[in-house]
N, C-alpha and C positions, 0 to 999 in steps of 0.2 A: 504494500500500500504506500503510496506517493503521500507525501506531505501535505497536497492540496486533498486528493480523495479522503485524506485522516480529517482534514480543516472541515470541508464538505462533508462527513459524518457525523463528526463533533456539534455543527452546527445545526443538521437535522436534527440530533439528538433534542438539543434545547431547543430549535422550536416544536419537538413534540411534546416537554415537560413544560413550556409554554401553555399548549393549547391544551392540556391536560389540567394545568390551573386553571385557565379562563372556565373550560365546561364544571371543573368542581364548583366554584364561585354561581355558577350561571345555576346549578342545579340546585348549590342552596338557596339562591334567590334572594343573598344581602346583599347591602350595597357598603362602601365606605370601608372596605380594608384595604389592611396593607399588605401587596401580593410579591414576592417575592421569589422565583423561578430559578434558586439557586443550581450551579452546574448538576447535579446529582439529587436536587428535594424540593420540595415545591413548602414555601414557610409562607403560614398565612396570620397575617395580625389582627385581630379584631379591638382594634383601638378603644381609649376611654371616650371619645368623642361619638362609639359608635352608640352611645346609649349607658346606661346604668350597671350595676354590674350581675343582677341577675338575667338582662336581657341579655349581657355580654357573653355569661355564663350561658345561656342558651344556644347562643349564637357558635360556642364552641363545640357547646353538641351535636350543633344540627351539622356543621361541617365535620366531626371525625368520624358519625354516624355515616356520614357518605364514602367517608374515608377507611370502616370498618374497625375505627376504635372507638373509644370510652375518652370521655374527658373527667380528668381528676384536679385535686388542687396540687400545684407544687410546695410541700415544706420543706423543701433542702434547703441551708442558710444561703445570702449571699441574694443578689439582686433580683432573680424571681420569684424569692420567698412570698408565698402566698399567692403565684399567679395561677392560673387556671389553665392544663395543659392537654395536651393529644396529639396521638403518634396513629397514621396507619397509613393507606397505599392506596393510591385513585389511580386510574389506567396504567401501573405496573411502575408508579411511582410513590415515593415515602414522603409523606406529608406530615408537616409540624405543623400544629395549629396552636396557639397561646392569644393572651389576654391577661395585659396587667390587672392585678386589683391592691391596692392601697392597704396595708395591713389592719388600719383601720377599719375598712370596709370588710375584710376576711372573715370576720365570726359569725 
């Protein structure tokens, strides 16, 4: 394989974990995140702006449900103490989906 034909796969690749995000997103049917189409995982943010944080909270289950996982809270220390997270796989890609929440707001 030539260095263009590797560039020219490489590039297919992410625009299919591209359009693999956009249909995740289009099937939960929010609006107002943050999509990220990292080389290898599709990370999706469900911002505080997108709402409150048990709508927020919802808004992660409805995306890892599609995704084939479970959203739980994060307690590990350290910056996303207490955010709301989820791990699973949309068209044969691994998807992050998180949501700060304010420790405050946690209990």
């Amino acid at each position: 394989m030539t260095a263009v034909t590797a560039s020219a796969a490489a590039l297919a690749a992410h625009v299919r974990l591209i359009r693999a995000a956009a249909d995740l997103v289009e099937q939960a049917g929010l609006t107002g995140l943050g999509v990220w189409p990292e080389p290898d995982e599709i990370v999706i943010q469900v911002p505080e702006h997108a709402g409150d944080v048990p709508s927020r909270t919802a808004a992660v289950a409805r995306l890892a449900a599609l995704a084939g996982g479970q959203s739980a809270p994060d307690y590990r220390p350290g910056p996303t103490c207490g955010w709301i997270q989820a791990r699973g796989m949309f068209a044969g890609h691994p998807v992050r989906i998180y949501t700060p929440v304010a420790k405050e707001q946690a209990s």
